[in-house]
C-alpha positions in Angstrom: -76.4 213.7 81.0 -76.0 212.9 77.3 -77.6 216.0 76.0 -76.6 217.4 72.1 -75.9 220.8 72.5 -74.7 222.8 69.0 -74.1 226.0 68.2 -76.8 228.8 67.1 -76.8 231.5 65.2 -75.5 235.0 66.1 -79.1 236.3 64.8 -81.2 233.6 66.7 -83.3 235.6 69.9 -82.9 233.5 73.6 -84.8 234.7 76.3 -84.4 233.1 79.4 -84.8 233.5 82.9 -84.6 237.0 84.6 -82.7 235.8 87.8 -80.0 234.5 84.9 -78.9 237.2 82.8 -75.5 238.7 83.8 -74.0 241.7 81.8 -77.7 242.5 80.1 -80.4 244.5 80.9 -83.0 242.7 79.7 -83.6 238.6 79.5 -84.1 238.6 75.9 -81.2 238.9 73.0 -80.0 238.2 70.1 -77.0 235.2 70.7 -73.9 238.0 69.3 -75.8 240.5 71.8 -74.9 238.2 74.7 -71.4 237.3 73.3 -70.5 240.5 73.7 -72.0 240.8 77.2 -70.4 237.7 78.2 -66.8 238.5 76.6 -67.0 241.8 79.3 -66.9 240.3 82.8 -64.3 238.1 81.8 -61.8 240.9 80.2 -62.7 242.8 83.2 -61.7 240.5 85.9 -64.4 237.7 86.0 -67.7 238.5 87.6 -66.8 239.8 90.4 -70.4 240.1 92.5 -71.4 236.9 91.8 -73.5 237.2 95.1 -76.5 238.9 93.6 -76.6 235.7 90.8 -78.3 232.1 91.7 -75.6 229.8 93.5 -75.5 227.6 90.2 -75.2 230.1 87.5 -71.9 228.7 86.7 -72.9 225.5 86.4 -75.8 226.5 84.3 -74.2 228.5 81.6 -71.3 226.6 81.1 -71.9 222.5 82.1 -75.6 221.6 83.0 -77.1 224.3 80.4 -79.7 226.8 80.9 -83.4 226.4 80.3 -84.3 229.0 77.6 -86.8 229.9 74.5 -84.9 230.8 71.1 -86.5 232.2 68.1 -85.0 231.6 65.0 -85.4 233.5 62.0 -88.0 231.8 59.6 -88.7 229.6 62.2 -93.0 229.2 63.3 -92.7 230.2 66.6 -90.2 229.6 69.8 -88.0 226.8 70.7 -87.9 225.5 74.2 -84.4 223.8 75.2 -81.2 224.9 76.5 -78.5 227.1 76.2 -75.0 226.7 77.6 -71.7 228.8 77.0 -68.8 227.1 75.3 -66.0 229.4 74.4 -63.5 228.2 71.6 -60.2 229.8 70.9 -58.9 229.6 67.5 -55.4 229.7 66.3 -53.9 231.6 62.9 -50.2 231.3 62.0 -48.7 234.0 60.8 -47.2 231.9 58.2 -49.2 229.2 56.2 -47.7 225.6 56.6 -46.5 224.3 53.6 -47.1 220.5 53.5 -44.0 217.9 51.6 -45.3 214.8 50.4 -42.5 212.2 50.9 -41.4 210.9 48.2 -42.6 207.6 48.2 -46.0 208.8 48.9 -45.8 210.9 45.6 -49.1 210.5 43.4 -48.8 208.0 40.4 -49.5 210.0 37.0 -51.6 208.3 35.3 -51.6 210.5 32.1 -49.9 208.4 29.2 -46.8 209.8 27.6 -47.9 210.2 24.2 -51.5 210.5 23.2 -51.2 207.2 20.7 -50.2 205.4 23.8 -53.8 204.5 25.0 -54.3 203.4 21.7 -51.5 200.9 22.1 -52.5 199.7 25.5 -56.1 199.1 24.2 -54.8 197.2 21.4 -52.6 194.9 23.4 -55.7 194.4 25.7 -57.8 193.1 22.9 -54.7 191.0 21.9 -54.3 189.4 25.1 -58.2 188.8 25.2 -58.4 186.9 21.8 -54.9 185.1 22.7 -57.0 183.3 25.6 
């Protein structure tokens, strides 16, 4: 399966199946309504009745992808595709890495020493031209 999935927005509207909405009331939600549905079970002890659900709801949220509509804002009507949870942690250290350049990987300056010192490089260019 070589299927593109990407990210929506948190204002973006899914509805999807009734049979395959866990932690909603409803089938139809904005995508930051359902992270927040979905964040519960799993700091409560991962869905623990998962006998009331379809025998592939795992597989279907978070590998094969789950058949859905979304509505985007500004968009002209509903997309059909699918949606599929991929959680991402993220990592902050409490102190910002401060990168060293070695010092022979130091940046050339290129600035010339004293501001008459372009003019003297240009003139010994045009020297060295009509020398040929």
């Amino acid at each position: 399966m070589d299927e593109q999935f990407k990210p929506l927005e948190d204002n973006a509207v899914v509805t999807i199946p009734p049979n395959y909405r866990f932690g909603l009331s409803h089938h139809t939600f904005r995508v930051n309504e359902f992270i927040w549905a979905a964040i519960r079970p799993f700091s409560q002890g991962i869905i623990s009745s998962l006998s009331s659900y379809p025998r592939d709801i795992g597989d279907k949220w978070f590998y094969d992808g789950l058949d859905c509509e979304i509505l985007r804002p500004g968009a002209k009507g509903w997309q059909k595709g699918k949606v599929i949870i991929n959680i991402i942690l993220e990592f902050c250290p409490d102190e910002p890495e401060i990168e060293e350049t070695p010092p022979n990987e130091q940046p050339e300056i290129s600035e010339p020493e004293s501001p008459l010192d372009d003019l003297r490089q240009l003139i010994n260019q045009n020297n060295h031209k009509t020398n040929e």
